[in-house]
C-alpha positions in Angstrom: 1.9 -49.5 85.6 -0.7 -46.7 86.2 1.2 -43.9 88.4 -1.8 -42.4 88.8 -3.1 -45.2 90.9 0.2 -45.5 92.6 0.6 -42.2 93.6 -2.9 -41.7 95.2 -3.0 -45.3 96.7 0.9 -44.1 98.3 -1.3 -40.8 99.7 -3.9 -42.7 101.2 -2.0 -45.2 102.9 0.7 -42.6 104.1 -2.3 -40.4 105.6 -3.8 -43.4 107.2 -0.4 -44.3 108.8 0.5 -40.7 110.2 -3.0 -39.3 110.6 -5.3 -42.2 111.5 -7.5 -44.5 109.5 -10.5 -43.1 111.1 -9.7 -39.2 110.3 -11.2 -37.5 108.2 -7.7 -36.9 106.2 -7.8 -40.4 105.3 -10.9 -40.7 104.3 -10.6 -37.5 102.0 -7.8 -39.4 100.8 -9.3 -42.4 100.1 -11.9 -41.0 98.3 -9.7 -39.3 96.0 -8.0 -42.1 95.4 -11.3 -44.2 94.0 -12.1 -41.5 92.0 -8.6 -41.1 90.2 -8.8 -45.1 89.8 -12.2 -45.3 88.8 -11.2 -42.5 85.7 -8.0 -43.8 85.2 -9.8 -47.5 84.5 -13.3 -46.8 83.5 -13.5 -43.4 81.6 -9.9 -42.8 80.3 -9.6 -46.2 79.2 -13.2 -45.7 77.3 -11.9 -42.6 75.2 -8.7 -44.4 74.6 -11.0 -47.3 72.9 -13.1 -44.9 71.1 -10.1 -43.1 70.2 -8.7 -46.0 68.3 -12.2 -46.8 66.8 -12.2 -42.8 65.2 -8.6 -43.2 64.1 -9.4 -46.4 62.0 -12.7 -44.9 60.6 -10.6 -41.5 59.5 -10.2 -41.8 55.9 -5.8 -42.5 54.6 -5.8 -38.9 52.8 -6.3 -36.8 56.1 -3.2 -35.8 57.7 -1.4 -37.3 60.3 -2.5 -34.3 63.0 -6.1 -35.4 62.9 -5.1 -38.3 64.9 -6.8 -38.5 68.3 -4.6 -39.7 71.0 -4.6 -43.9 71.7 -3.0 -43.6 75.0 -5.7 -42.5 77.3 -6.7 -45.1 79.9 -4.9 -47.8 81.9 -5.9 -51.7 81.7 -7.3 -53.4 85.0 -3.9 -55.5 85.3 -1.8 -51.8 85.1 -3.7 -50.2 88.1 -3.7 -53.2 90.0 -0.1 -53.5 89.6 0.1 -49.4 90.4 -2.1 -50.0 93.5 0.4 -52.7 95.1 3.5 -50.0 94.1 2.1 -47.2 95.8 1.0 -49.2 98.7 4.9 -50.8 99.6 6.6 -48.0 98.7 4.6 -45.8 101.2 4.8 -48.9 103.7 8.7 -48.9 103.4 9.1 -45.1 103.9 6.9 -45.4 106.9 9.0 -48.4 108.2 12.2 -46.6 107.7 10.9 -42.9 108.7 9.3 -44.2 111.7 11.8 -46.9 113.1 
């Protein structure tokens, strides 16, 4: 599960909720939020891919510190998945706060 997506898809919907979903806090907000997603899915999970390309075309005598780091990027299913989180867990806080 991406936290990245879950955390700025919880700010979004918690703005829109106490501020308005016509404010300009929300839309700030939102577009925050497709831009983290969009590099947490598109560019992140590029580098991790050509990550793991250079790592199998680095020669078995170089040490293990040359190693370029795999874990980059998130898969569409993991940022859906973070998406949904963020969004009920900033519902339910609104529905207890604000009840």
């Amino acid at each position: 599960v991406s936290s990245h997506s879950s955390s700025v898809a919880s700010l979004a919907l918690s703005c829109g909720l106490c501020c308005g979903f016509d404010s300009g806090e929300f839309a700030i907000c939102f577009v925050l939020s497709a831009i983290v997603v969009l590099d947490a899915g598109g560019v992140r999970y590029t580098a991790s891919r050509l990550s793991k390309y250079l790592n199998q075309s680095v020669p078995e005598t170089e040490p293990e510190g040359g190693k370029f780091n795999e874990n980059l990027g998130h898969t569409p299913l993991q940022i859906v998945l973070g998406l949904l989180l963020g969004v009920a867990v900033s519902a339910l806080t609104h529905l207890i706060f604000n009840s």
